[in-house]
N, C-alpha and C positions, 0 to 999 in steps of 0.2 A: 561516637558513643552508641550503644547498642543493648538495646531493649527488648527479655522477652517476658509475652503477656500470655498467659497459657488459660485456657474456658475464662476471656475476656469481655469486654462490652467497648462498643464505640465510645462511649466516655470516657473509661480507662483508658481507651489508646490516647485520646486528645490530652489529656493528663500526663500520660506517657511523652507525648511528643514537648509539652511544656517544661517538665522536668528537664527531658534532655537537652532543650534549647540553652535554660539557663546553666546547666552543669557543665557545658562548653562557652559559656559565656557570651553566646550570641542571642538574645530573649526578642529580638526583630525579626520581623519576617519581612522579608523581600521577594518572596515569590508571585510570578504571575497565572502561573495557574496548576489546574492540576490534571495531571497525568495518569489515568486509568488503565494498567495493562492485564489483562485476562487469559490466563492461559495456564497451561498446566506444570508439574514439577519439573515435567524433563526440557522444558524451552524456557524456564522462571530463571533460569541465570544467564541464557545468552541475551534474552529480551530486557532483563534489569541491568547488565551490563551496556547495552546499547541507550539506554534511556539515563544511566548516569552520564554517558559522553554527551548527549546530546543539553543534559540540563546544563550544563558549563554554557552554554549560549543560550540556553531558554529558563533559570533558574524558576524550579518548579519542587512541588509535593508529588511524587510518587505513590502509588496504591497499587500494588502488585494483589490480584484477586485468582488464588489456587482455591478451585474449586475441590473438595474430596467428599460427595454422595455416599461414597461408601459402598461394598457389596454384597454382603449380608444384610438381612430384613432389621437384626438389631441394629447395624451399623447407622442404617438409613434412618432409621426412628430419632440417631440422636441427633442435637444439633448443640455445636460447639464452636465456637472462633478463636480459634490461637492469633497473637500478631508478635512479629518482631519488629521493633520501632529503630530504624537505625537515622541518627543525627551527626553530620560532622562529614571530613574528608570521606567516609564509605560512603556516603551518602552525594555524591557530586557536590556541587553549589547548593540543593536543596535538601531536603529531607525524605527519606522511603517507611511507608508500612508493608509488610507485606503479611497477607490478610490469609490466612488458612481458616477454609470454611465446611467443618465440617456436616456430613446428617445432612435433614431436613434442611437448616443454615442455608446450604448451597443452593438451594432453587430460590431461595431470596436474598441475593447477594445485595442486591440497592438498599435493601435496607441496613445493612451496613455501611456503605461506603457515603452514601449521604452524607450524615450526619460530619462526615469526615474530609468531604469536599471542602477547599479555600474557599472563603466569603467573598463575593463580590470580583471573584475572578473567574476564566473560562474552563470548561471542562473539557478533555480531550480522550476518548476513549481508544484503546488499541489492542486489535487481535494478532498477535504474532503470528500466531499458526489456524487452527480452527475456529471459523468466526460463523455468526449465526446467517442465517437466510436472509435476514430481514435488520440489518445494522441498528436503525433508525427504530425497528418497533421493541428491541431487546430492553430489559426493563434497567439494563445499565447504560445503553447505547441514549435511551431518552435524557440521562441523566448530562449528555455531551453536546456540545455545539459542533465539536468534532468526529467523526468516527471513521476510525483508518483501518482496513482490512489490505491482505497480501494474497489476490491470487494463486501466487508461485508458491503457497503453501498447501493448497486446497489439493484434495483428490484427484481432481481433475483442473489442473488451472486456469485450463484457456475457455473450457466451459462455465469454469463459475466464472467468466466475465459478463457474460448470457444473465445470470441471476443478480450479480451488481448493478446490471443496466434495467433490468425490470423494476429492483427496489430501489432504486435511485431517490436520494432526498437530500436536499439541499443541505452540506458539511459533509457527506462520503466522498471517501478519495481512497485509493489501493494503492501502497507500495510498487506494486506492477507499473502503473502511469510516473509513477516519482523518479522513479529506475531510468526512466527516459528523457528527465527536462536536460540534461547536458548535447543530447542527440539531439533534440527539436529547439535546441539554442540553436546547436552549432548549422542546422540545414536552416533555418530562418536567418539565419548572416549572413549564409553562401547566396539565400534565392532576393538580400536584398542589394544584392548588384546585380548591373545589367544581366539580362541572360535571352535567351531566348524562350520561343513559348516550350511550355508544360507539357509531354504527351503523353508521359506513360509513367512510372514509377515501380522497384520492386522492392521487397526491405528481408535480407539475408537473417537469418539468424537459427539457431535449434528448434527442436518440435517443439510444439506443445509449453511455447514460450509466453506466457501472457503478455512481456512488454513488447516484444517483437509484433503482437496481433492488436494490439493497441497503439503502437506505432503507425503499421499502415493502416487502421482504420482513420487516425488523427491526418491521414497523408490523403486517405480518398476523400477524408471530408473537406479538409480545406483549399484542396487542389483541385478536386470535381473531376479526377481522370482515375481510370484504370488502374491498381495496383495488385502484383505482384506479387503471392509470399511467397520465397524461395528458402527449403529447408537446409542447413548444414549441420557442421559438426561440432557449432560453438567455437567458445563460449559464448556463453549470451547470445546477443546482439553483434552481428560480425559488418554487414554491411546494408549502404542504403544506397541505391541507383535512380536517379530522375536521368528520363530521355526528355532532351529537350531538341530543338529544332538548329540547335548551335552545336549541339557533340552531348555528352553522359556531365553529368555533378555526380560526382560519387564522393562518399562518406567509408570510407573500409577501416574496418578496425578488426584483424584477424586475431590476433592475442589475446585483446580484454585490456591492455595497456595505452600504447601509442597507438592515434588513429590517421589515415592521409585523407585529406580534402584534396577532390579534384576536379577543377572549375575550367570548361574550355576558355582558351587564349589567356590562363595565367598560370603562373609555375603550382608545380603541386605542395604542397607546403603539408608538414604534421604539427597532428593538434594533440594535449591533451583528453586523453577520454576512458576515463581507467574505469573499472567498475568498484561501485563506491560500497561502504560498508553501511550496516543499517543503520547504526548511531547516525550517517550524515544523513540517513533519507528521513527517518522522526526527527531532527534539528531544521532538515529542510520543510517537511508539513509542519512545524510546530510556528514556524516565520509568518503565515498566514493563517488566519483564520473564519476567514469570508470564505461564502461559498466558489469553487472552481469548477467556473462555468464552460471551460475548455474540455474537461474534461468529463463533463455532463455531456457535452456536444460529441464528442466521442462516442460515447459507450453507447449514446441515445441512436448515435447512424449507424452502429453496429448493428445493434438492433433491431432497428427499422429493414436497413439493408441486406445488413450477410445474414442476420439468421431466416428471413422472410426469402431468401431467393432459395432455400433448400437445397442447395448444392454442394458438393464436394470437392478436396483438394483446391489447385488453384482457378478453378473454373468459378470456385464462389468468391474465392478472395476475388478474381476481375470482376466479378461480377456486384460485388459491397465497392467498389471506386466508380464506377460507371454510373452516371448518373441517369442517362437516358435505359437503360436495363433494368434499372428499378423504379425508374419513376410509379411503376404500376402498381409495386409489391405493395400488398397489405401487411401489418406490424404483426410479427408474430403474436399468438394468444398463451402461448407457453413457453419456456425457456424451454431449448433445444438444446441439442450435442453440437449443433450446426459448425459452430465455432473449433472444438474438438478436432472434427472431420477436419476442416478447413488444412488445419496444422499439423494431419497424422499425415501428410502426404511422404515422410518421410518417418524414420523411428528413433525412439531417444525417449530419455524423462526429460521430466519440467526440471530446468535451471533456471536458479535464482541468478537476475543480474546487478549484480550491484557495483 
């Protein structure tokens, strides 16, 4: 069922969503939480599409928040909120508003969406494409226990890993890091049979790739050696190579589909490793909601390391895995290009991998 509310009020919607409940004959709610996505017209149906897949496993209230300021001086003076209330199969397992805010309206979105939060459930807030500097201090981002941003959307991707690692607050996590738990599953089951020692590491994948630069920084921190970013032609994420003192563990996945694991003294076997759609990467953050401290530890050595050594190309990447090279570096005081550099050693745009 489908509801529209045109120069509305947050009460009217709640009223809205009641009526619909019962005129479909379902008046319970069974949702666990609610789902915040912020973004504009032209990504409001791929990001609402991807959030009703994912509610079928996380049954949730949807708030879809289209911001319209306006660009005219009259335009911006007014302030208005339309909603469409849609209940029922368009709506996944749970229920969507989706909030058109116009005028003045738009610079105070929270007070809308408040009032219209689940009681007694979590908030999860999400930027599909342009998300603010500062997640955590966003006056809708307070409003979340969650807040999920997507480098691989950003101007600059691999850069704005530099500024997620600066604001870092316990519940941020980036799409970029999500793109890669099937990768850091499958190199943590290879490295937990015998192997020899750890010497070097490099991780394949296109420029200016967030998860690829997140990847090996998760590789320099937990292994404390030297890695490698090696640019190619995609997609994605194509390969990861650990030298060990037994022969190469290599992970290659050139397509985006079927990947070969290659483990000295056992046959080489394929894995599953496809690049996943965004419905499974918000189904997969929606599963936890404690803070992830893995990839706090990440972004944090990123930081500390590659952007504090000032270098370029792969001279910095060896240089953010090496732990005796940077022992000395002081934290950077500003977020840098550092990372940028890092990844332009070759040319391409930023691909999303999923």
């Amino acid at each position: 069922m489908r509801i529209d509310l045109t120069d509305t009020t947050s009460s009217k919607i709640n009223a809205g969503l009641i009526q619909a409940r019962r005129a479909i004959g379902t008046p319970a709610v069974g949702m666990v939480l609610t789902l915040v996505i912020v973004t504009d017209e032209g990504s409001a149906y791929d990001a609402l599409k991807a959030a009703h897949e994912a509610s079928k496993e996380h049954p949730s209230r949807i708030l879809v928040v289209i911001k319209r300021p306006g660009r005219s001086p009259r335009d911006r003076a007014l302030a208005r909120l339309d909603a469409e209330v849609v209940v029922g199969d368009e709506a996944g397992t749970g229920e969507t508003v989706v909030l058109r805010m116009h005028g003045e309206l738009a610079h105070h979105a929270e007070s809308v969406v408040l009032p219209l939060l689940l009681p007694d459930a979590p908030a999860v807030c999400w930027w599909p494409d342009k998300a603010p500097e500062d997640a955590a201090e966003d006056p809708l981002g307070r409003l979340a226990a969650r807040r999920i941003t997507d480098s691989a959307a950003a101007e600059d991707p691999v850069g704005s890993l530099a500024l997620r690692a600066k604001t870092y607050v316990p519940g941020d996590t980036d799409l970029a890091w999500t793109r890669i738990t099937p990768w850091r599953s499958m190199l943590a089951a290879a490295l937990d049979q015998k192997h020899g020692k750890i010497e070097s590491a490099a991780v394949e994948g296109e420029a200016y790739n967030p998860s690829a630069e997140l990847l090996a920084l998760w590789l320099a921190d937990r292994l404390g050696v030297p890695v490698e970013r090696k640019v190619t032609g995609g997609p994605g994420l194509t390969a990861v190579r650990l030298v060990t003192s037994d022969g190469d563990i290599c992970l290659d996945r050139p397509e985006g589909g079927l990947a070969e694991l290659a483990v000295p003294g056992q046959p080489d076997r394929h894995v599953a490793l496809k690049r996943r759609e965004t419905s499974e990467l918000i189904a997969e953050e929606l599963r936890r909601l404690d803070p992830d401290d893995i990839y706090r530890a990440t972004v944090k050595f990123g930081l500390r390391h590659l952007l504090s050594s000032g270098g370029s190309g792969s001279d910095s990447a060896e240089a953010s895995g090496s732990t005796g090279a940077s022992s000395g570096a002081k934290p950077a005081g500003t977020a840098k290009s550092a990372p940028a550099k890092k990844a332009a050693s070759g040319s391409g745009k930023a691909a999303t991998e999923k």
